[in-house]
C-alpha positions as CSV (number, residue, x, y, z in Angstrom):
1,X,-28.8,-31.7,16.8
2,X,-29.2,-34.0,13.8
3,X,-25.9,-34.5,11.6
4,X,-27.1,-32.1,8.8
5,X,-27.2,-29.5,11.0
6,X,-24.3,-29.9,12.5
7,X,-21.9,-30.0,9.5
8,X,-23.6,-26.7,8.7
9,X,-22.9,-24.9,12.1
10,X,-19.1,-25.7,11.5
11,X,-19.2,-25.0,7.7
12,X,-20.5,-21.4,9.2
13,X,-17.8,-21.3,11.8
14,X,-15.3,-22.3,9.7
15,X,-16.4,-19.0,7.4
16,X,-16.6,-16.7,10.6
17,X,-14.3,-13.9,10.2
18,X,-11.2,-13.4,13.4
19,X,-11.1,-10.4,15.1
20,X,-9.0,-7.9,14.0
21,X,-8.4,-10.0,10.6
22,X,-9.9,-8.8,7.2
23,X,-12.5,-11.2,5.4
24,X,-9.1,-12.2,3.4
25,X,-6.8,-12.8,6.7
26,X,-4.7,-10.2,5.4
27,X,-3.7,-7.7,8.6
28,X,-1.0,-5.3,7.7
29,X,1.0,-3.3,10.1
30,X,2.5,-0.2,8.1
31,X,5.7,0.6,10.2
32,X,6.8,4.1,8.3
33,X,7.4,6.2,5.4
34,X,10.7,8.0,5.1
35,X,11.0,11.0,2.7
36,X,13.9,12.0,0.9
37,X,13.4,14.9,-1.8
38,X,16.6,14.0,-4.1
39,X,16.9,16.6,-6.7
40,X,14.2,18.5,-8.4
41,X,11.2,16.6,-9.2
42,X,13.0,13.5,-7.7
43,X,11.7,11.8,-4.0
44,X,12.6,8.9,-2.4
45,X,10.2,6.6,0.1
46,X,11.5,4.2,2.3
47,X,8.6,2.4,3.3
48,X,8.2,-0.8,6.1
49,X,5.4,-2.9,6.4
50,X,5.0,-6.7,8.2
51,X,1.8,-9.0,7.3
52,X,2.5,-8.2,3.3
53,X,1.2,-11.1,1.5
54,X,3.8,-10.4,-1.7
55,X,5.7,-7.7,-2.8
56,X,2.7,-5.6,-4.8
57,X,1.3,-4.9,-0.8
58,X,4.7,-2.9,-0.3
59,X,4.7,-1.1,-3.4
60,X,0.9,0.0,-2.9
61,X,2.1,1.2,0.2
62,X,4.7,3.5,-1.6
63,X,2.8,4.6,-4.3
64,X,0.3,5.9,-1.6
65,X,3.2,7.9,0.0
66,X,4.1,9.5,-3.2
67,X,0.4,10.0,-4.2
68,X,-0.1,12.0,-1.1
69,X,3.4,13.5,-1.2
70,X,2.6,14.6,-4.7
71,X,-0.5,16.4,-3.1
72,X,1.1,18.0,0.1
73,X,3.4,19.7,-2.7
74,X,0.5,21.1,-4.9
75,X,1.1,18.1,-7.8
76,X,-1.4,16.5,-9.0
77,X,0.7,13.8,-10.7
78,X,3.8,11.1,-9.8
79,X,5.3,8.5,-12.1
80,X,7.1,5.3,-10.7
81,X,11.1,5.5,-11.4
82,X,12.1,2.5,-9.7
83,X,11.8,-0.3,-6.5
84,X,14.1,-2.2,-4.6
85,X,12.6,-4.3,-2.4
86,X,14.3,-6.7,0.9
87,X,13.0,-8.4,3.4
88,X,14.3,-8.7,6.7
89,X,12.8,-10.8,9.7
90,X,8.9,-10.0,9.5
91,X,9.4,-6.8,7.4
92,X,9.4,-6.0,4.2
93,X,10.4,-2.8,2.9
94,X,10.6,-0.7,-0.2
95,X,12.8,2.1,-1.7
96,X,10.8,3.5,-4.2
97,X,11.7,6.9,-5.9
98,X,9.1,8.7,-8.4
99,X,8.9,12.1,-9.8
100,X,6.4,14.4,-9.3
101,X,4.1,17.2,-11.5
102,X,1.9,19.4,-12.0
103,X,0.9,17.8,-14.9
104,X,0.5,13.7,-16.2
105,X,4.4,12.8,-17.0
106,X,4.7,10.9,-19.5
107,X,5.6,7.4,-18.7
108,X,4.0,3.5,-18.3
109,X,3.5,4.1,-14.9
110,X,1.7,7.8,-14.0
111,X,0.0,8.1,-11.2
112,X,-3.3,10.8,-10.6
113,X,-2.8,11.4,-6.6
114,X,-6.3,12.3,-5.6
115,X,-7.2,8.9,-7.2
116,X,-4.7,7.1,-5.8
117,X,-5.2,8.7,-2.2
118,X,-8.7,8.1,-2.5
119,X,-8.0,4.3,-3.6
120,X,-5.5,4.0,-0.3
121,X,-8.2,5.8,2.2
122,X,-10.8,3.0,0.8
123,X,-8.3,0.5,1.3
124,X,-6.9,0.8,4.8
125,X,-3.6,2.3,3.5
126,X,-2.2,5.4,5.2
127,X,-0.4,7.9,3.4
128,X,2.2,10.5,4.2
């Protein structure tokens, strides 16, 4: 094998994907969604993940538990309330509360659930 050649069979190597890894390196384990319907409108996720590679990971993985929570309840709609966020060991979890309707809240950030449960399906992120 001339020396061309083989700085191009590791350059390919070195591009092979590892099983069981995404093309990014990113593998997730989701560990759980909680639900707690607070008042009204008003519901709380407790959400656990390990393998997030920031914060925004955590919260898609809420916002796809209200989406489909909004659904199971015959909503079409959720808007984001509010996020704490901790991290203990390899986990990082979210309490995340948001409201949901029949109609688009108003608010910054509305979600449409069938787009957002769509978006999590395509995306490897399970919902309630």
């Amino acid at each position: 094998m001339t020396r061309m050649a083989l700085i191009s069979s590791l350059m390919l190597a070195a591009c092979a994907q590892v099983p069981g890894q995404s093309a990014e390196g990113f593998t997730p384990t989701y560990n759980g969604v909680k639900t707690s319907l607070l008042e009204g409108d008003l519901v709380q996720f407790h959400v656990a993940m390990s393998g997030a590679r920031t914060g925004a990971d955590v919260d898609d993985y809420a916002e796809c538990a209200a989406a489909q929570y909004a659904l199971i309840r015959g909503y079409g709609f959720a808007r984001h309330v509010r996020t704490k966020m901790k991290q203990e060991g390899g986990n990082q979890m979210a309490d995340a509360v948001y409201t949901i309707s029949p109609s688009l809240p108003r608010g910054l950030r509305t979600i449409d659930a069938e787009v957002v449960v769509a978006n999590c399906e395509a995306n490897g992120i399970p919902t309630v």
